[in-house]
C-alpha positions in Angstrom: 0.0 0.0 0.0 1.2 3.2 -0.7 2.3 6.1 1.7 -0.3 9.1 1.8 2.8 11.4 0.6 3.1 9.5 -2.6 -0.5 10.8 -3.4 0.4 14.1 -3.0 1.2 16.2 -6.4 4.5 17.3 -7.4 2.6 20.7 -8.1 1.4 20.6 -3.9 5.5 19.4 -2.7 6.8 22.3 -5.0 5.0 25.1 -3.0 6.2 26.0 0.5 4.2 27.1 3.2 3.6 30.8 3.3 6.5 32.2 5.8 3.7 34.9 6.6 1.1 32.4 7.6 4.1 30.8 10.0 4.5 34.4 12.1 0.9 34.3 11.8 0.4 31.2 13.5 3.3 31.7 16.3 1.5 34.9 16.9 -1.6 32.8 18.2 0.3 31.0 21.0 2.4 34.5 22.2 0.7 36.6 24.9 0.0 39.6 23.6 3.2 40.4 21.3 3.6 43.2 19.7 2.6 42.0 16.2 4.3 44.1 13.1 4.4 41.1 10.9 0.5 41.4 8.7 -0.3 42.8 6.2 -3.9 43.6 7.4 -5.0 47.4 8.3 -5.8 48.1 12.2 -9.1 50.2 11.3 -12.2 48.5 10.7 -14.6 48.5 7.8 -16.5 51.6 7.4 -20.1 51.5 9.1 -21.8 52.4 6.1 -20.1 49.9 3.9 -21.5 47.2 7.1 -24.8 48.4 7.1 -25.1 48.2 2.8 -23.8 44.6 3.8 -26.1 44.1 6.5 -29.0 45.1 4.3 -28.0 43.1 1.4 -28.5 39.8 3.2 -31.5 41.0 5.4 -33.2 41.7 1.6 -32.4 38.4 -0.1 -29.0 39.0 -2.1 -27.8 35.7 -1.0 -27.5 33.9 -4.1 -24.9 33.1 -6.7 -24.7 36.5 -9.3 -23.2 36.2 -12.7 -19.7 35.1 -12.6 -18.3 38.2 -13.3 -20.3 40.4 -10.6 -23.2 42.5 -10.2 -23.6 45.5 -13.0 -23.7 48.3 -10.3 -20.2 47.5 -9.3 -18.7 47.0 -12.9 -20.4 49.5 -14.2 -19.0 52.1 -11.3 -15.4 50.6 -11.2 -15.5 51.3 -15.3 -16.6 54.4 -15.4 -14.1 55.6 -12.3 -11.1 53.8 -14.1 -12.0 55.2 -17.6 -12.0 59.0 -15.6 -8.6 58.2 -14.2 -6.6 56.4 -17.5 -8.0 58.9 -19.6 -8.7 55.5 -21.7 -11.5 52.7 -21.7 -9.5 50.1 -19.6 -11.1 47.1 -21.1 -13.5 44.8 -19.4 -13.8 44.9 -16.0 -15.1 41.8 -13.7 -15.0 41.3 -9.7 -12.9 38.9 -8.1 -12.4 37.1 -5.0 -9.8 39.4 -3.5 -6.7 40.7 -5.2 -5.1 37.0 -4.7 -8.1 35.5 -6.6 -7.7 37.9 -9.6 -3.8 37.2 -9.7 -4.4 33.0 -9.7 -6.6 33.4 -12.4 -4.3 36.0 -14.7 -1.7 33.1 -14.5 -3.5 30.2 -15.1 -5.4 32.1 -18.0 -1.7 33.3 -19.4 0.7 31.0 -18.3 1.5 27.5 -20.1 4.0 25.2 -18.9 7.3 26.1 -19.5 6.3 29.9 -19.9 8.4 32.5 -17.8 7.2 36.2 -15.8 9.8 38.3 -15.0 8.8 40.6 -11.4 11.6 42.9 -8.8 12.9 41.1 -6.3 11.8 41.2 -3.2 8.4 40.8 -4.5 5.3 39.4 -3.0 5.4 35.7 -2.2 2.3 34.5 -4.3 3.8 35.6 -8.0 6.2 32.8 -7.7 4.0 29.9 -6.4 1.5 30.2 -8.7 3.7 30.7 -11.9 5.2 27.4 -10.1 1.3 26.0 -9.6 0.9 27.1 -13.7 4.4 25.0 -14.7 5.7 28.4 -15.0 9.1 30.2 -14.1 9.2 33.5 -12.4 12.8 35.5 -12.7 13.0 37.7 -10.0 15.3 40.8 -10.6 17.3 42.2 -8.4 16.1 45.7 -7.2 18.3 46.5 -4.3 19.4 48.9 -2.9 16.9 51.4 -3.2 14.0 48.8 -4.6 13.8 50.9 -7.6 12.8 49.5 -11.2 15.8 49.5 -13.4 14.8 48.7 -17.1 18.6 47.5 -17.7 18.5 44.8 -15.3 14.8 43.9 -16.2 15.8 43.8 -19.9 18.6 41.2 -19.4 16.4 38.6 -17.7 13.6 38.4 -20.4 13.5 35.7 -22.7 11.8 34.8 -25.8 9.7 32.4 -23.2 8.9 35.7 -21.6 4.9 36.5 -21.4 4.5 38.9 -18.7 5.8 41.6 -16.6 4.7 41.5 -13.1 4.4 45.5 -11.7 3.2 45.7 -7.7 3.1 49.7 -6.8 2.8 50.1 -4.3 5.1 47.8 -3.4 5.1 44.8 -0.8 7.3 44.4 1.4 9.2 47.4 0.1 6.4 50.1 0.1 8.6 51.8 -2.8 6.1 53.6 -5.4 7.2 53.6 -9.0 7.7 57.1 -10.8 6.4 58.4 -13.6 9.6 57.5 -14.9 10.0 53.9 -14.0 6.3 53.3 -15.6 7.2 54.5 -18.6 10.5 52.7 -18.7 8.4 49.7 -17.8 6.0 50.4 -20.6 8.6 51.0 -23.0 9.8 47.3 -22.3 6.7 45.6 -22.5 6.1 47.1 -25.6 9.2 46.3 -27.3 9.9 42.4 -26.1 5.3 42.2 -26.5 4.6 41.3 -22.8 1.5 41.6 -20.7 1.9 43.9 -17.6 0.2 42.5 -15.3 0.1 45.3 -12.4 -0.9 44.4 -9.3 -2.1 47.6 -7.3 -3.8 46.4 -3.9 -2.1 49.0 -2.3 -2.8 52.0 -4.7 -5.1 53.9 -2.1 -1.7 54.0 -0.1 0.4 56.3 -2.1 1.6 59.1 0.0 3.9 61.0 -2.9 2.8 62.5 -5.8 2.9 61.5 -9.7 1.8 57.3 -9.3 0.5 56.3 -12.1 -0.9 52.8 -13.3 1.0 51.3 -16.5 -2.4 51.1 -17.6 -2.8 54.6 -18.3 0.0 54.3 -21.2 -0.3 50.5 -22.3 -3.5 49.0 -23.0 -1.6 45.5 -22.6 -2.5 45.6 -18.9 -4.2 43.9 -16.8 -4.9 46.4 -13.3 -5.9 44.0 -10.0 -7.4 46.1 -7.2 -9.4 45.5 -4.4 -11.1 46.7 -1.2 -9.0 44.2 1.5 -6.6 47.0 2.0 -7.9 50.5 1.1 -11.3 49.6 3.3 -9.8 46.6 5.7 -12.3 44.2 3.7 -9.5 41.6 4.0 -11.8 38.9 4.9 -14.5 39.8 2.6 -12.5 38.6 -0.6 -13.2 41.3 -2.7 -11.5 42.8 -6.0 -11.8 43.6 -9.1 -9.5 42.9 -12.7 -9.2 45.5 -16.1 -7.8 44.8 -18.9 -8.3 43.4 -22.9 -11.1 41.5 -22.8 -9.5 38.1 -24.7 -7.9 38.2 -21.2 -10.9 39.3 -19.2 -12.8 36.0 -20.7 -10.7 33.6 -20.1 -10.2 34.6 -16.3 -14.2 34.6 -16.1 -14.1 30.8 -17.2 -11.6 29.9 -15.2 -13.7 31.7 -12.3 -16.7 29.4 -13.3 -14.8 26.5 -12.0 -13.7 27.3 -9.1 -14.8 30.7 -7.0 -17.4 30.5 -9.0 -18.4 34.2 -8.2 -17.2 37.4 -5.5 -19.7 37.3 -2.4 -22.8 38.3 -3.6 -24.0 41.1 -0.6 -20.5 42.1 0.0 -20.8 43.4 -4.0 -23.7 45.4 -3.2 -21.4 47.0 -0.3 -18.1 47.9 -2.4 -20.8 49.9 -4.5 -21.2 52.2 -1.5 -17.3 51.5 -0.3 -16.6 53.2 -3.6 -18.1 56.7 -2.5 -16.8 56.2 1.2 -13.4 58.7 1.1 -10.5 56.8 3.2 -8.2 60.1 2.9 -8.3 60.2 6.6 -7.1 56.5 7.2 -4.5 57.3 4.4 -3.1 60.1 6.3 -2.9 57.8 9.2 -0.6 55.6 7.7 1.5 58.3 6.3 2.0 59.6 10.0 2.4 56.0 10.9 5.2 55.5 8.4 7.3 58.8 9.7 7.2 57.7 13.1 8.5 53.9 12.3 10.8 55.5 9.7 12.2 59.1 12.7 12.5 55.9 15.2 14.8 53.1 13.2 16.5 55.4 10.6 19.3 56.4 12.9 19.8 52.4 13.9 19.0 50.9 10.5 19.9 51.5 6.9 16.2 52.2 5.4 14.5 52.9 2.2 11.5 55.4 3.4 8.7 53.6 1.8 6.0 56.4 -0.7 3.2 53.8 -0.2 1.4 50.7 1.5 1.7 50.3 5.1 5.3 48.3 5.4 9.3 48.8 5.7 12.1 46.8 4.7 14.8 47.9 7.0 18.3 46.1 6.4 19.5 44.0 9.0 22.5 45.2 11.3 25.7 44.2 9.9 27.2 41.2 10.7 23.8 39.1 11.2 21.3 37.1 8.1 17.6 38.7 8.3 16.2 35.3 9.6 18.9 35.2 12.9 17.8 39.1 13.7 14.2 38.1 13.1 14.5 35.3 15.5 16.0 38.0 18.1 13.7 40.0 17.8 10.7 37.2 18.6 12.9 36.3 21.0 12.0 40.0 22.7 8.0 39.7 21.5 8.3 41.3 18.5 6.8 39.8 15.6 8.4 41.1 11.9 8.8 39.0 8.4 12.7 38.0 7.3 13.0 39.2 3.9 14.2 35.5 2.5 10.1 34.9 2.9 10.0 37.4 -0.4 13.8 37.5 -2.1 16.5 35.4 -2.8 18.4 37.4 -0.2 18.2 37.3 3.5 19.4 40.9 4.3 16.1 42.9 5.3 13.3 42.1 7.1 9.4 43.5 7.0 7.5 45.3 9.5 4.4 46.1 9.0 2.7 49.9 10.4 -0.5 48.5 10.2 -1.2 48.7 14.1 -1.5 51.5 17.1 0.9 54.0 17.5 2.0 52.5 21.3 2.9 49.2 19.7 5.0 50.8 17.1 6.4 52.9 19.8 7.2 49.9 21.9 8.3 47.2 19.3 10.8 50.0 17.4 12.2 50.4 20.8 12.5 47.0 21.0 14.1 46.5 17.6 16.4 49.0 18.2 18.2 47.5 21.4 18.5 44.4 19.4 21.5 46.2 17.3 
């Protein structure tokens, strides 16, 4: 009789466990540490967006809706995206979550043996599911500074090469891409024929000035949003994908077979999350991020992040990411090595997303570690 492991697929053995999810679970047996290690924002949803929910199940709208989402949301996420592109971006349909839209992008463009080319660090889930597709991702190296450097990008694309993977805001490294470094990406794209494929979760999280999608010059990409960061619907599973519509359809068959559709009422609530204004949570964040940044800058070498709610601080000297992680759990303090999303092991994440007395205490914390 055979083992259970030889039933398992190569495709399952070839994935590791999310690093995140591991800090996530030690965090459940810790009293009460001081938890800079999710991604996940430390407001709560926005009454009004709760009560459209609440209503929408105390009416009825319970059931399946088309696979590609109600029209009141489509319609609205069109029209605002159409206003901001100056363009028509495509079709639009809802997805389940950011992470749903980006499984679907892959399977729908990736064959075996096709490659993506993203920055490196970059967030964990490009590379498992290009490895889930029978794909390669080539992650290119970005550091120091986590910039996009078309030189670098240029030399890792093959003729296997179908898409360029954009995520600005960026996670873990909160870096925003210029005007600049769309264009240069655009510019690529366009001459080597790739799909972007821009990831933008974190787009509502952009605290300089002159951010704009790739979309806006390129009509070869497919945008991702959603509402689990900008409104802290993380565990509604809500998002939304533009882009050409060849694309568009076969990402709504794939959806068919397997989330089969976005939460119905929780649809009928980002129509009202779109007209809910989050500037105040926004500036928040940004006040969040200059008092993590004022407190470690003088003990660690840091990029000062221009969006999304994290930092990549290098580790001191003389120590890998993972061992100064471990310190610093050691002391309570929960953070992400950076090996967990690049091939180096040099920085590690924290995450801002949390009260300003636990981001007093835990930079304190991090910085009697050096």
């Amino acid at each position: 009789m055979r083992n259970i492991s030889q039933f398992i697929s190569d495709r399952a053995n070839l994935v590791d466990a999310s690093g995140i999810r591991k800090v996530f679970d030690l965090a459940a047996t810790m009293k009460d540490p001081i938890n800079l290690s999710i991604g996940q924002p430390d407001f709560d949803v926005p009454d009004s967006c709760k009560e459209a929910a609440i209503e929408a199940i105390r009416k009825g709208f319970n059931r399946y809706t088309q696979t590609q989402g109600i029209n009141q949301l489509i319609s609205r996420v069109h029209a605002d995206l159409t206003k901001e592109l100056g363009r028509d971006p495509g079709e639009v349909f809802v997805t389940s979550g950011v992470s749903g839209g980006l499984m679907l992008a892959v399977l729908a463009l990736i064959n075996p043996g096709d490659e993506a080319v993203c920055l490196d660090p970059y967030f964990v889930m490009y590379k498992h599911l290009m490895t889930m597709a029978g794909g390669k991702l080539t992650a290119v190296d970005s550091y120091p500074d986590f910039r996009f450097y078309p030189e670098r990008v240029e030399k890792a694309i093959t003729p296997r090469t179908k898409l360029l993977i954009l995520n600005s805001p960026g996670n873990p490294s909160g870096y925003v891409m210029t005007r600049e470094d769309v264009q240069a990406a655009v510019d690529l794209a366009r001459k080597h024929d790739l799909i972007i494929l821009s990831d933008e979760i974190y787009k509502e999280f952009t605290y300089c000035e002159g951010a704009d999608s790739p979309a806006k010059f390129y009509d070869r990409t497919l945008v991702l949003r959603g509402y689990s960061k900008s409104h802290a619907m993380t565990g509604w599973r809500l998002g939304y994908a533009a882009g050409p519509g060849e694309i568009i359809q076969q990402m709504l068959k794939l959806q068919q077979y397997t989330f089969v559709c976005a939460p119905s009422p929780l649809q009928l609530a980002a129509v009202t999350a779109e007209d809910v204004s989050m500037a105040e949570q926004v500036a928040a964040y940004r006040r969040k991020r200059d008092l993590v940044y004022n407190k470690l800058s003088s003990k660690f070498q840091i990029v000062k992040p221009e969006g999304a709610f994290y930092m990549f601080p290098k580790a001191p000297d003389g120590i890998t990411a993972t061992d100064f992680v471990t310190r610093a759990i050691e002391n309570n303090v929960l953070i992400i090595p950076g090996n967990v999303f690049s091939s180096q092991d040099t920085h590690f994440r924290i995450s801002y997303a949390t009260t300003d007395e636990k981001l007093e205490k835990g930079c304190d914390i991090l910085n009697s570690l050096v």
